[in-house]
N, C-alpha and C positions, 0 to 999 in steps of 0.2 A: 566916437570910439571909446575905449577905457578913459577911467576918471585919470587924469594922470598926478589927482594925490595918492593915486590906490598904487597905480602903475607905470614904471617908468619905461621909456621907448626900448632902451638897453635891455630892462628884463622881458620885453615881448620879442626881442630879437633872437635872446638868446634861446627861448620856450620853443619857438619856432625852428632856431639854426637847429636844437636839440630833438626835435621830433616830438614834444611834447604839447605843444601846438602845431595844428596844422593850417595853413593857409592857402583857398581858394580865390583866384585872383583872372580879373580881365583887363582889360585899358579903362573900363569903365566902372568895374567895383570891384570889391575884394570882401571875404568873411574870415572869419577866424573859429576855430572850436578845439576842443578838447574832447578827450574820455574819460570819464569818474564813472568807477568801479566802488560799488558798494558792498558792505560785508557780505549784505546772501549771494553775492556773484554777479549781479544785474551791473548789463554797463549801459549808460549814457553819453549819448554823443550830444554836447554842451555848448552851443553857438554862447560865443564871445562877443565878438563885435561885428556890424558891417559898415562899411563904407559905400556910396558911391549911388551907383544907379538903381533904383530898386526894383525896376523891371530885370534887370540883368539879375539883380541879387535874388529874387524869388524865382524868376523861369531858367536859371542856368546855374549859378550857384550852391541855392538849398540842395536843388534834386543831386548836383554832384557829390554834394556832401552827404547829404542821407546815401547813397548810394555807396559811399565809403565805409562809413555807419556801418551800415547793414552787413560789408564783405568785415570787419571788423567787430561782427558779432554783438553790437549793440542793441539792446534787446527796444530800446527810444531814445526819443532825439527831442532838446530841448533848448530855448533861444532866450537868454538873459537880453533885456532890452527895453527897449520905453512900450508903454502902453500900445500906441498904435500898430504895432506889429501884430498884438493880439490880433485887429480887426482884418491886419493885408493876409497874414496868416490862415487864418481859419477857412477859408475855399479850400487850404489843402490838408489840411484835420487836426490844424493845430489848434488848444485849447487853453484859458488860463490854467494852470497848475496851485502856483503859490501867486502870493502878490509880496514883495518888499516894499515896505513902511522908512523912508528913511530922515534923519532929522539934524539939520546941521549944529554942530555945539560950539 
């Protein structure tokens, strides 16, 4: 899930009780996302975290939430996460974008 030096449980509850995060959830997994709106208008729906099963989270999950996304006028949808997702990813057209470089001090 989130680094929890970055994020505390409190403030993801609160993101979520507030609608500012939204949470897609089974017995078996759960995702988290967001929308960032950028100056020209263009919005992003911004996968946060997932937990859990990742059959669940790729075949019933993603599609809910892009599916959100979309009635939500997001014009893409993109997944903060470790490397391998890239790879489970990509059958459904997802691509690297950016890479984050990070360095503990």
């Amino acid at each position: 899930m989130l680094d929890p030096r970055t994020h505390h449980p409190e403030w993801l509850d609160d993101q979520v009780r507030s609608g500012r995060i939204k949470c897609w959830a089974t017995e078996e997994a759960a995702i988290i996302a967001e929308i960032k709106t950028y100056p020209t208008g263009a919005r992003e729906l911004h996968g946060l975290a997932a937990v859990g099963d990742m059959m669940v989270i790729v075949g019933e999950l993603i599609p809910q939430a892009e599916k959100w996304g979309r009635k939500m006028e997001c014009d893409f949808a993109s997944i903060a996460s470790r490397e391998g997702w890239a790879r489970v990813l990509a059958p459904f057209g997802y691509a690297v974008h950016q890479v984050t470089i990070r360095k503990e001090l």
